[in-house]
C-alpha positions in Angstrom: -55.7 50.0 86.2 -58.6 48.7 84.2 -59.1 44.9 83.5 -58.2 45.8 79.3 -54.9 47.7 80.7 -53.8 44.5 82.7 -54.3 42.3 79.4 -52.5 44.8 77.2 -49.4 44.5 79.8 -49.6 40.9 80.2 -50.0 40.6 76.5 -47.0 43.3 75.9 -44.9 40.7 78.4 -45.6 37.8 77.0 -44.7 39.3 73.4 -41.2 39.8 74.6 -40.4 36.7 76.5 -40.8 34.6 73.5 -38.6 34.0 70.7 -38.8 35.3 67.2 -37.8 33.9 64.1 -37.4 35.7 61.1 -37.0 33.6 58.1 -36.5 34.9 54.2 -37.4 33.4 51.0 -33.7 32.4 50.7 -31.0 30.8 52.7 -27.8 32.7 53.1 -24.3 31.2 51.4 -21.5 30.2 53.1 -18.3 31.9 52.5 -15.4 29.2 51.8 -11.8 30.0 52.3 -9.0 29.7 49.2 -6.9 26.7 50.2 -4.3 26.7 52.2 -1.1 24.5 50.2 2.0 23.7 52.7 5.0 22.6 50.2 8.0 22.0 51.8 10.3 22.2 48.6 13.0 20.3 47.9 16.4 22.0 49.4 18.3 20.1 46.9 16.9 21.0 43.0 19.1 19.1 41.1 18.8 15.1 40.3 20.1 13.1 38.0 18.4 11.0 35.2 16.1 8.2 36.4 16.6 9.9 40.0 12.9 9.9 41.9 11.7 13.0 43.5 7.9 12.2 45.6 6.4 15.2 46.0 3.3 15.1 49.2 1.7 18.3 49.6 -0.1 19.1 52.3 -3.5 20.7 51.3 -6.0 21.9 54.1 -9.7 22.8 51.9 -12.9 23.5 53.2 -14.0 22.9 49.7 -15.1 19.0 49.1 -14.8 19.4 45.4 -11.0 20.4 45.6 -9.3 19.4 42.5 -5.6 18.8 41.8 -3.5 19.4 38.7 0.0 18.6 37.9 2.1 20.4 34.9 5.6 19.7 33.7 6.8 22.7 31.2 3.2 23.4 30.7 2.5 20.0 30.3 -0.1 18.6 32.5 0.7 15.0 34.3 -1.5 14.3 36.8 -4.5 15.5 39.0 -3.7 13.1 42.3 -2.4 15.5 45.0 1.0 13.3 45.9 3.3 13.4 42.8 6.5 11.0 41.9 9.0 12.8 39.3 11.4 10.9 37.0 13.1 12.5 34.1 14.3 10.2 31.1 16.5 12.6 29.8 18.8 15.8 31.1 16.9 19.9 31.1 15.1 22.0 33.0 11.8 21.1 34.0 9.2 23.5 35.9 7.0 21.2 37.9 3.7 23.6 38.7 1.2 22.1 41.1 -2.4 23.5 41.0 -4.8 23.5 43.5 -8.4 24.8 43.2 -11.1 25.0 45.7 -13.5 27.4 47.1 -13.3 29.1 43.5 -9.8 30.0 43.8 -6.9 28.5 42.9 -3.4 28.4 44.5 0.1 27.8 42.9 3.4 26.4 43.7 6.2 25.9 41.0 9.7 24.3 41.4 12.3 24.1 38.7 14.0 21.2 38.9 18.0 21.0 36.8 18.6 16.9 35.7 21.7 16.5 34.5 23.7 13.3 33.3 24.7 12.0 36.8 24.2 13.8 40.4 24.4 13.0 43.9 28.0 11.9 43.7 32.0 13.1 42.5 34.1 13.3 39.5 37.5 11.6 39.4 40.0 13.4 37.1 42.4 11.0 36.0 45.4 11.9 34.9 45.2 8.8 31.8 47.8 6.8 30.7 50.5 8.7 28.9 51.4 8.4 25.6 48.4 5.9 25.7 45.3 8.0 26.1 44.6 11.6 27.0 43.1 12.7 30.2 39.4 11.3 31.4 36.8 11.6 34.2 34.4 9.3 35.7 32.1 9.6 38.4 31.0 7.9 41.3 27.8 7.2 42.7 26.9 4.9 45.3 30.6 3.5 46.0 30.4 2.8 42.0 32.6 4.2 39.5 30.2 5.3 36.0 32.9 3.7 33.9 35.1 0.7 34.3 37.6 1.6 31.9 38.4 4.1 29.7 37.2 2.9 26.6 33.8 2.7 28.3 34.7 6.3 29.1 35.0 7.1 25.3 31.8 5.5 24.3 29.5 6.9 26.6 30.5 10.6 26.4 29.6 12.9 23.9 32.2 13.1 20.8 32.5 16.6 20.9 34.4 16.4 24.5 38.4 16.6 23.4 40.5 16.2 26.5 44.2 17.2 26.4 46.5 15.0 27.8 47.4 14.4 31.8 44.0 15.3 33.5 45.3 17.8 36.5 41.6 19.1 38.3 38.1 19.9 37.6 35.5 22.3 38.7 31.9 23.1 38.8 30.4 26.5 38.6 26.7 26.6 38.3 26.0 25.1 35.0 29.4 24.3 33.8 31.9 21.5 34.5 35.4 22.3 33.7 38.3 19.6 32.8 42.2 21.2 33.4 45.2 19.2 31.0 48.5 20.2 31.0 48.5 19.0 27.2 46.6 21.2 24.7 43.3 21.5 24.9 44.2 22.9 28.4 40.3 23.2 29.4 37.3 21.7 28.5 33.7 23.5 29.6 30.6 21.2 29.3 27.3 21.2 29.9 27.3 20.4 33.0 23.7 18.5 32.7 24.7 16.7 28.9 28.5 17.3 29.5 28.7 18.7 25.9 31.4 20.3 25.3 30.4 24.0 25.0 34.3 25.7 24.8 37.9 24.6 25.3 41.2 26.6 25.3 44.4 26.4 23.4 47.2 26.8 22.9 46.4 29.8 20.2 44.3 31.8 22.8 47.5 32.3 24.9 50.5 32.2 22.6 52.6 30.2 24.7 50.6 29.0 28.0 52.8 25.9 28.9 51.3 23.2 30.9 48.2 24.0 32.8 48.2 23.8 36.9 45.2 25.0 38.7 42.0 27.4 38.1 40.1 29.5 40.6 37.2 32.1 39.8 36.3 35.4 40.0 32.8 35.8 39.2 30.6 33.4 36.8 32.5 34.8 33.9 36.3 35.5 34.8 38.6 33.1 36.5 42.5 33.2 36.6 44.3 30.4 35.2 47.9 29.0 35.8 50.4 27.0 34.5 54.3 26.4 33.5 54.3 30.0 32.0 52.3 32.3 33.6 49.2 32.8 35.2 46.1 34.4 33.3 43.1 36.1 32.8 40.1 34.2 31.9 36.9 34.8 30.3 34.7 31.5 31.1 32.1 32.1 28.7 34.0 31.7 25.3 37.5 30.3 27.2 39.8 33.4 26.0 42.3 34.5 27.3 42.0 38.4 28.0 44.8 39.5 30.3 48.1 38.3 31.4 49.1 38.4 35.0 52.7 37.1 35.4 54.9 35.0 33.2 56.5 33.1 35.6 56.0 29.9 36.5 52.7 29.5 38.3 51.4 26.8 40.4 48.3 26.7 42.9 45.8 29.7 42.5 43.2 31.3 45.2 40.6 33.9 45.0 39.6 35.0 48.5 37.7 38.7 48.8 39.5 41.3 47.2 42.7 39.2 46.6 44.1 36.5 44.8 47.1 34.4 46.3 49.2 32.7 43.5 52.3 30.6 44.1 55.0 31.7 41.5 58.5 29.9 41.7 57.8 28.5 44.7 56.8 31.6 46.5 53.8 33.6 47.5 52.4 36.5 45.7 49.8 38.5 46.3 47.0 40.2 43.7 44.2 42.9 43.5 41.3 40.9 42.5 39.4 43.7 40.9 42.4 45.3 38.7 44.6 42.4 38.7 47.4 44.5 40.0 50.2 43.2 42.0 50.2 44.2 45.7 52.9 42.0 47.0 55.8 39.6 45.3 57.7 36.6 46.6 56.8 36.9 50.4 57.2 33.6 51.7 58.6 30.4 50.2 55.6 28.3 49.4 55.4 25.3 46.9 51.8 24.1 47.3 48.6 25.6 48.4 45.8 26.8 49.3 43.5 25.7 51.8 40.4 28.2 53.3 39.8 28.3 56.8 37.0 30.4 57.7 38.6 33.8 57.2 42.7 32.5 56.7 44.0 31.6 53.8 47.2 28.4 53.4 49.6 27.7 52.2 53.1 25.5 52.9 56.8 25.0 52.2 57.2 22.2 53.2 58.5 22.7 56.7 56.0 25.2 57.7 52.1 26.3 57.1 51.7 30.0 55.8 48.8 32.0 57.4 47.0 34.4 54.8 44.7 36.9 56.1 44.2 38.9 54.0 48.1 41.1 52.9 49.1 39.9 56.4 51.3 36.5 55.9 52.6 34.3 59.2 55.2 31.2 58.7 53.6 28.7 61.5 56.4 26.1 61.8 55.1 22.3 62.2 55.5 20.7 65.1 57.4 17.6 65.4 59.1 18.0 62.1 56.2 17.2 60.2 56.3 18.2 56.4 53.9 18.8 53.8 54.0 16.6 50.6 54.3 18.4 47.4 55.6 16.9 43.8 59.1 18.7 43.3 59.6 17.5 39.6 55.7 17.9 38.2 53.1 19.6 39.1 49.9 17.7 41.2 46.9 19.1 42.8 47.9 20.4 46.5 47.0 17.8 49.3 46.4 20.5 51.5 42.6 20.6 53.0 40.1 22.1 55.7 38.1 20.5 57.5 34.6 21.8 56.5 34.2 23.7 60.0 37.8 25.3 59.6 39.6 23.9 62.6 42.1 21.4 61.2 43.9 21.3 57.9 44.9 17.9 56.6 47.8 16.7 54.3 49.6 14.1 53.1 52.9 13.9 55.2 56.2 14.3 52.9 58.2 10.4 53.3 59.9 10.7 50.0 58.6 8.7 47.1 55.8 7.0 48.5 53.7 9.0 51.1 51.4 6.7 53.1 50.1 8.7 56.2 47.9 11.4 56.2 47.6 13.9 58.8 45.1 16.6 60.8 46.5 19.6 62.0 44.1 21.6 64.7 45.3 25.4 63.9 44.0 26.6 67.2 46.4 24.1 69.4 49.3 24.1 66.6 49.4 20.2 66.7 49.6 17.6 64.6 47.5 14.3 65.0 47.9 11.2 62.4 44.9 11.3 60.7 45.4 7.9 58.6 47.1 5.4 57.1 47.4 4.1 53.8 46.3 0.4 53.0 48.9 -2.4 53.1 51.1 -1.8 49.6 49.2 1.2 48.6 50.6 5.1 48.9 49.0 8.5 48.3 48.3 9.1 44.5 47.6 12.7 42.6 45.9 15.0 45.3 46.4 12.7 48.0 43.0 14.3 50.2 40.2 16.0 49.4 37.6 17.2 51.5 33.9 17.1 50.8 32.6 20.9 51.1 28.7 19.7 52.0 29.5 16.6 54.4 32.7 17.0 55.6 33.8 13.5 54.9 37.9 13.0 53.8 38.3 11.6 50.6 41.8 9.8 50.3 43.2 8.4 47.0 45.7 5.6 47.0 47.2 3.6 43.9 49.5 0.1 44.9 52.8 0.3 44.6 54.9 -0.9 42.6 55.5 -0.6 38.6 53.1 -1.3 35.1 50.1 -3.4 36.3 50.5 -1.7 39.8 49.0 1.3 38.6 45.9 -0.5 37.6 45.0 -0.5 41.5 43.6 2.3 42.5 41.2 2.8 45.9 39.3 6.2 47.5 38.9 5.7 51.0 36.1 7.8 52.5 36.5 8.9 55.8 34.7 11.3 58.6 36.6 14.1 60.1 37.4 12.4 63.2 38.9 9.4 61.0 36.6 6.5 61.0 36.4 5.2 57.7 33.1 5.1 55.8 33.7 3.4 53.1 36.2 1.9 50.1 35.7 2.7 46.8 37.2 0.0 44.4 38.8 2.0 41.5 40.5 -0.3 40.0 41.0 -2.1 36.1 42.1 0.8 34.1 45.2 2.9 34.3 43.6 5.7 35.8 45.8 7.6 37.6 43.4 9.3 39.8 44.8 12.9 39.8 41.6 15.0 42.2 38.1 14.9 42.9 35.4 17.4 42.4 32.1 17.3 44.3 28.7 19.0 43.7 
């Protein structure tokens, strides 16, 4: 090898151990992911007026220059990333939060339903007879929205007509329903402004008779009972549109394909879908019904009736227990389930004044007592009601006793296992508490 061979070689080697750079004229630009927005959204979208709602995002950005915008209804509000909500007055509101970074922008929306009053119950009060027609109220926080019921008639709106002798409520999505035995039988509201939006009387029916219970079929039929009959309802304009039986009707249940009416103090049986009747006066049975995962109840007093579904079982209580029901006018049934299904309570029968509630476990086929009432106070209306989303037993009690008596009313709220929760003072008006109706 030649002396100018070796220094090419070294020269080649010594090329290729060192590094090289190779620059350009211009840096390359890093790529920035979209944001990444984690919203856990509310379960619950409904509040009431004044009620606060914080909203705290979590927003991870590679982008420094993130920016934030709130909207309500299009409306913006705010470009901080945490967000408090507060509505003045009842409506839907679409709350949109916006975040932009890295050139792209990323959306979550919520609509949000404020209505009147929420995060509470309705009382249904029977009212003072011959005094003033039927009322609600509702209860937030242990305390009753109105003290008395001329409160009652200032602060709703004057459209709402109640009939006389309150008997139940109900809720279905948007609407909030009032049942009187005296004409206007039912009253739909708003359930946000609790305008009055329809009512029935008596000239949809041609003779209805006093009104007992309601139970629904879809979001726009429900069947509807009372003194002469049970029938078909259409919820949007409150029409009648079919009649189902003329007999004297009591408690109502629409379970699957069937619907379970008590008629004279018996059990009947209905198609759901064509209203036709599958079977008649089964069982004696004077106040119901009760659902228990996938049973249906009823009682007669003496004994429990087990419903599933065209199969009926008499389940005799033990220790001569009996179920409380009003012989000589109709009241909401005091018989519940517990929210998991494995007890039913009542208000045990003692004549005319009923002061011990009671659980029964309907896989053992016993009876525990469950409660009793305060010192000089009985079971009113209802009796019990059962809270579908917590569980918790409501109990209604009014003192005995005669006139002023009646001005005394308490709800005793209970858990399941029968430690009490807390008293609710209803008292100062003539109520007479009839059911409850929770959200």
């Amino acid at each position: 090898m030649t002396n100018k061979q070796k220094i090419k070689s070294w020269g080649l080697a010594a090329l290729l151990a060192t590094p090289v750079f190779i620059t350009s004229c211009s840096e390359e630009k890093e790529t920035l992911n979209a944001p990444v927005v984690n919203w856990n959204l509310p379960a619950d979208t409904v509040l009431a007026v004044n009620d606060l709602l914080d909203f705290a995002p979590e927003v991870v950005s590679e982008d420094p220059a993130t920016t934030y915008q709130w909207t309500i209804n299009g409306s913006a509000v705010s470009t901080e990333k945490d967000y408090q909500f507060q509505a003045t007055e009842s409506g839907s509101y679409v709350i949109s939060f916006v975040t932009t970074g890295a050139g792209q922008q990323v959306e979550k929306k919520i609509e949000i339903q404020v209505r009147k009053q929420y995060g509470g119950f309705y009382v249904i009060n029977e009212g003072w007879f011959g005094h003033h027609v039927a009322s609600f109220n509702y209860v937030k926080n242990t305390m009753p929205l109105f003290a008395d019921y001329d409160a009652f008639v200032a602060q709703i709106p004057t459209n709402v007509t109640p009939g006389a002798t309150g008997v139940c409520g109900a809720l279905r999505g948007k609407d909030f329903y009032l049942l009187t035995k005296g004409e206007p039988f039912l009253n739909k509201m708003d359930a946000a402004t609790w305008n009055q939006t329809a009512v029935l009387n008596g000239g949809n029916t041609g003779d209805f008779g006093e009104a007992s219970a309601i139970s629904f079929l879809s979001d726009d039929a429900a069947i509807l009972t009372g003194s002469k009959g049970a029938f078909k309802l259409d919820t949007r304009t409150l029409n009648i549109t079919d009649t189902i039986t003329t007999k004297r009707t009591t408690d109502v249940q629409v379970d699957g394909n069937y619907i379970y009416m008590i008629e004279n103090d018996s059990l009947s049986i209905y198609n759901a879908k064509n209203l036709a009747l599958v079977k008649k006066n089964i069982v004696e049975a004077n106040t119901g019904f009760a659902v228990a995962g996938n049973s249906v109840w009823a009682a007669n007093t003496t004994a429990l009736v087990k419903i599933e579904g065209e199969t009926v079982t008499s389940v005799d209580l033990p220790e001569s227990y009996t179920v409380a029901f009003d012989a000589y006018t109709y009241h909401p049934t005091s018989l519940k389930a517990s929210k998991d299904g494995s007890e039913l309570f009542f208000v045990k029968n003692d004549g005319w004044t009923n002061k011990v509630a009671v659980a029964y476990d309907i896989a053992d086929n016993t009876v525990r007592k469950f409660a009793d009432a305060p010192k000089d106070f009985s079971f009113y209306g209802a009796g019990i009601q059962v809270d579908p989303k917590t569980g918790n037993v409501y109990l209604i009690y009014t003192e005995d006793g005669w006139g002023t008596h009646y001005m005394n009313n308490r709800i005793v709220v209970m858990s399941p296992e029968g430690e009490v929760k807390e008293t609710i003072n209803y008292s100062g008006e003539y109520w007479f508490p009839s059911s409850l109706v929770f959200e």
